[in-house]
N, C-alpha and C positions, 0 to 999 in steps of 0.2 A: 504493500500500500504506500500510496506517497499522498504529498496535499499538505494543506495546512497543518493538519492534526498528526501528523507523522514525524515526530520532535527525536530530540539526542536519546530522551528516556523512554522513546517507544524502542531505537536500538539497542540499549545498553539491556531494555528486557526480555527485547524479544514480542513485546504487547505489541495489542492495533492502536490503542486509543490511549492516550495518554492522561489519564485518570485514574488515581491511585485512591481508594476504599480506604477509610485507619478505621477500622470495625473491633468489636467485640464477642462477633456473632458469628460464629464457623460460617454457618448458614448465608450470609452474606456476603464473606469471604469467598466463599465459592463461587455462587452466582455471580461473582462482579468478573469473576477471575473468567471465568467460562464463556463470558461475556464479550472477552476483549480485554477489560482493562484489567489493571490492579491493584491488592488488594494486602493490607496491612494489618494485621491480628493485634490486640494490644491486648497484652497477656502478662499484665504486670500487678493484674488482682489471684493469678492463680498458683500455684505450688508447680514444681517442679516436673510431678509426674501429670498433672493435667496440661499441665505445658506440652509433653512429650505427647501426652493422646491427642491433644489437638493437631502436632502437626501430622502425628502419624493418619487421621482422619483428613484431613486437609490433602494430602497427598496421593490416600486414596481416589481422593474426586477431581481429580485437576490434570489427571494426564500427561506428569510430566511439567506443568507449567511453573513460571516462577512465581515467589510468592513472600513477606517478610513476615518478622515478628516485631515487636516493640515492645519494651522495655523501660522504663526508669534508672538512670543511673546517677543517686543526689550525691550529694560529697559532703550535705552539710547536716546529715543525720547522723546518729552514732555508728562504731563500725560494726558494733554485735551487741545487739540487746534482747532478752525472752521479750513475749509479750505481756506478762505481770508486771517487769520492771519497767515496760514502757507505761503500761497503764497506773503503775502506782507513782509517776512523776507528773501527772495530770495534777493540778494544786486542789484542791476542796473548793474554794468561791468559785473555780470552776465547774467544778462535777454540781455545783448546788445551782448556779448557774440552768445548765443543762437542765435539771430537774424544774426549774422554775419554767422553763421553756416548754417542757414533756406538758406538766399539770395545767396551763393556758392553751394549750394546743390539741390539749387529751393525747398524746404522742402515742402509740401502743408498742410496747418494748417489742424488741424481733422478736421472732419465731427464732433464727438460727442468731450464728455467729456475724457481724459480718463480715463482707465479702475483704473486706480492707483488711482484717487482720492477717491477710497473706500478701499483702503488697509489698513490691519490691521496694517501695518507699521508706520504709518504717528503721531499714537499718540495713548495711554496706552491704552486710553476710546473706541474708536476702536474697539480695540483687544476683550477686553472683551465683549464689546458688541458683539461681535460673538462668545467669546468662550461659551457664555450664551447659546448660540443655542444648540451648542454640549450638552451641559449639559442638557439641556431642552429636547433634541433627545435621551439623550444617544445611543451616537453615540459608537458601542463596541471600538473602537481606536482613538482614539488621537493622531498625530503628531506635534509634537512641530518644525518647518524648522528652525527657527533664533529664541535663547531664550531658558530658563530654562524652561520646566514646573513644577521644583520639588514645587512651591508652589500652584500646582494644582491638587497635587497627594492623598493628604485625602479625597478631595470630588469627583474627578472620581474615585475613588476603592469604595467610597460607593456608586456610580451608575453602578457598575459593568463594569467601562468602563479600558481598558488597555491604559498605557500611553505609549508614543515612545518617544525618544529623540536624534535629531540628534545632533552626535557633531564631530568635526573639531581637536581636541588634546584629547590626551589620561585625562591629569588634568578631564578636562570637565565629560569624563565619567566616570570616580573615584566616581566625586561628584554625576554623576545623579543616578550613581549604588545605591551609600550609601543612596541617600533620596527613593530610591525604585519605579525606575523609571523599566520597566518592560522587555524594548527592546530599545536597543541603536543603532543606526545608525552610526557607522563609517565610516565618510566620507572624500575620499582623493580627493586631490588636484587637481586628475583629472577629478571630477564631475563639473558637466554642475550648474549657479547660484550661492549663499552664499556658499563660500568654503574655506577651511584654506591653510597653505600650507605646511602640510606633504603628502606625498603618497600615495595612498589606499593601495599599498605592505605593508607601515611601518607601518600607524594605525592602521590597521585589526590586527595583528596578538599581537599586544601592549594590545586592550579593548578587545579581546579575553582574555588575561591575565587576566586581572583587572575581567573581568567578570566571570571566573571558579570559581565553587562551586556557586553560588548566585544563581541559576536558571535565570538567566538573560540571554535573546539570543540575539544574537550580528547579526547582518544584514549587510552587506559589502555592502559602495555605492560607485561611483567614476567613472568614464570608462567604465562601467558593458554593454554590449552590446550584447553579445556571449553564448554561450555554454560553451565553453573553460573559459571566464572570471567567470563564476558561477561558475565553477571544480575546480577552483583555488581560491575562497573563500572559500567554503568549505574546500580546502586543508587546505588555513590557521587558518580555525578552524569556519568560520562565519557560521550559522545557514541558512545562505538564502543572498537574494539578493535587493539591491535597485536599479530601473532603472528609465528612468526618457526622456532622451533623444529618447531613442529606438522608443516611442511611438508617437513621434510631425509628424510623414511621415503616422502614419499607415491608413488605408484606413475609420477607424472610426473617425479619429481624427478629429476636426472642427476647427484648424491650417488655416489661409490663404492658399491656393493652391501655387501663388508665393512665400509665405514662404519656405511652402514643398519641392521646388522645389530648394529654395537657400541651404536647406540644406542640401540634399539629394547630390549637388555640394559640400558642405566643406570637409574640408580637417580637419586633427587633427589640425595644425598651425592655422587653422583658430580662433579656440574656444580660445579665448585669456582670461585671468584674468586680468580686471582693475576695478575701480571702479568709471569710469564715468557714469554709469549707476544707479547705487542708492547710493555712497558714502560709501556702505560697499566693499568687494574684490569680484569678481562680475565672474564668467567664461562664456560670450555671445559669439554669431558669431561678427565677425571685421565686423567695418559699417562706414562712413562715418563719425558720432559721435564719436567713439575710432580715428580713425586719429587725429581728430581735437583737442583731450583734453593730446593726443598725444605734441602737437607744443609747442614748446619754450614759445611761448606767451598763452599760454593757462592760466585763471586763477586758481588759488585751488580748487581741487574738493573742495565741501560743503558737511559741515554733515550728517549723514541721520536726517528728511528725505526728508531736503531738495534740494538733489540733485536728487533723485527718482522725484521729482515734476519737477526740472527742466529739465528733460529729456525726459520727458512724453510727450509732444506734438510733436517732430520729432518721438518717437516710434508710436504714436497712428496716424500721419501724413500719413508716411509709411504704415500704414498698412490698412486704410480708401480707401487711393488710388492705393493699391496696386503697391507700387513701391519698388520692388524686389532692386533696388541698392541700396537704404537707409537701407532695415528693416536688423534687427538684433534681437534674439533669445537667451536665455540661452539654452546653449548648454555644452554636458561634450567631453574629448578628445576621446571618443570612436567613435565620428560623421565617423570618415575613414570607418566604418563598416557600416552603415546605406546610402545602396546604388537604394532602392526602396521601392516603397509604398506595402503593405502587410497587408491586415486584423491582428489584433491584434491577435485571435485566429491561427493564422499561425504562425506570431511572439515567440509566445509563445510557441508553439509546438516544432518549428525548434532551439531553445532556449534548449528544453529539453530535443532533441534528440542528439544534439550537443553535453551537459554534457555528457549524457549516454556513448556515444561514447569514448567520452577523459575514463570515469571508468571503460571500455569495453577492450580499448585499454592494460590498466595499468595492466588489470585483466590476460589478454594474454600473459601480459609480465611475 
């Protein structure tokens, strides 16, 4: 295939369509993948061996094709902590905090554990313990979401595996370019999760810069929803696209249904940037927990990662009992455009019929 949509990272994968999935749902991993484009597993809420099933599942249905995983890699957590020792450094006016919050809300404690107390987040040993997996799968891609992987770049190029690196300021990519990192994710301010705060308009077209001549492709994330938002990455020079948001409605996804359904309602105002949610700058849907760390009397957020812990039994609360008024989502400012549920393969299509059009348009002109 050639054409507009036929970029550096449709070569370097081997893809049609230069649209890359960052999902949590095998299920839509697949179908993106099958589809034409690709797709990014973020598998940094799971342990080890569900690490391992998922790709081994993943590779069953893909015939061969390529595929990454993603990861956390913080440097500013401890290096080895249980999770009692983490949970008993939470202060008390916080955990009472919390409970003021649960009993104005009616919170309903989880059912299970949550899903966060296997984050690769929460402490160094962690991380590695599942970056080990990747390495042991050679997994062809690697995404680095929170974290450098340049000191993880000698040993995946000798397992043949490419590295990704998302990052938030132009510095960041400078550095990850020079240690030879393979494919940078330039992500603005307007992406859904861990986000910085410049623009996708002003980063992309900056680590575009930084990245000419290197053979290095640059991936534009941020608000990316559309057709039109693809046309005008590639305008600004990106190789492809990160999406992320688009996929949490689609009909494969295994998203709560009332989640689906709150989001499918928001609004761009809604996807706000705090960092009551895990202590780093955070872009979710407004929930009854943003109100409240909102208030005057709210105490400090806490460090990661232990504000991620504190937060985690109203997220996992919510979402056990299905109570659509509490739960909350990482979500990017693109949400205004995700207005019904749509198999991923359609997604995807209408995605790429959309660019055509805007390069169709341009072409007439």
């Amino acid at each position: 295939m050639s054409g507009p949509l036929h970029t550096q990272l449709c070569e370097k994968l081997g893809i049609e369509y230069p649209i890359v999935a960052f999902t949590h749902c095998k299920d839509v991993a697949v179908a993106v993948i099958n589809a034409g484009g690709f797709a990014v597993m973020g598998e940094a809420l799971h342990t080890p061996d569900q690490i391992a099933a998922d790709i081994k599942w993943i590779r069953e249905r893909v015939n061969g094709k390529p595929f990454g995983i993603d990861l956390v890699l913080p440097s500013s957590v401890p290096e080895e902590k249980t999770l009692d020792q983490l949970l008993a450094m939470i202060p008390p006016g916080h955990r009472e905090y919390e409970q003021m919050i649960k009993q104005k809300y009616n919170v309903p404690d989880p059912k299970t554990a949550p899903d966060i107390y296997h984050w690769g987040g929460l402490d160094q040993k962690r991380a590695m313990d599942q970056m080990e997996v990747i390495f042991d799968e050679r997994v062809p891609v690697f995404a680095s979401g929170l974290g450098s992987p340049a000191f993880l770049l000698k040993r995946a190029h000798e397992l043949g595996m490419q590295v990704w690196g998302l990052v938030g300021k132009p510095r960041q990519a400078k550095r990850q370019i020079e240690a030879g990192t393979d494919v940078i994710i330039a992500q603005g301010y307007d992406a859904a999760g861990h986000t910085g705060n410049i623009g996708t308009f002003s980063i992309v077209p900056q680590v575009v810069d930084a990245a000419r001549g290197t053979g290095v492709a640059v991936i534009a994330a941020g608000g990316v929803v559309t057709g039109r938002h693809l046309a005008a990455a590639l305008a600004l020079g990106a190789d492809g696209v990160w999406t992320g948001s688009l996929w949490l409605t689609s009909r494969e996804s295994d998203v709560n249904l009332p989640l689906k359904e709150r989001l499918l309602e928001c609004e761009t105002d809604d996807a706000i940037i705090s960092d009551c949610i895990s202590g780093y700058t955070m872009r979710t849907t407004r929930s009854p927990w943003h109100d409240s760390w909102l208030a005057p009397e709210a105490p400090e957020v806490l460090k990661p990662p232990l504000q991620m812990m504190l937060s985690a039994n109203y997220i996992q609360g919510s979402l056990d009992y299905q109570r659509k008024d509490l739960m909350t989502e990482a979500a990017g400012q693109g949400i205004h455009y995700i207005t019904e549920m749509k198999p991923a393969r359609q997604i995807l299509s209408d995605i790429v019929e959309e660019a055509l059009d805007v390069f169709d348009r341009f072409a007439a002109d």
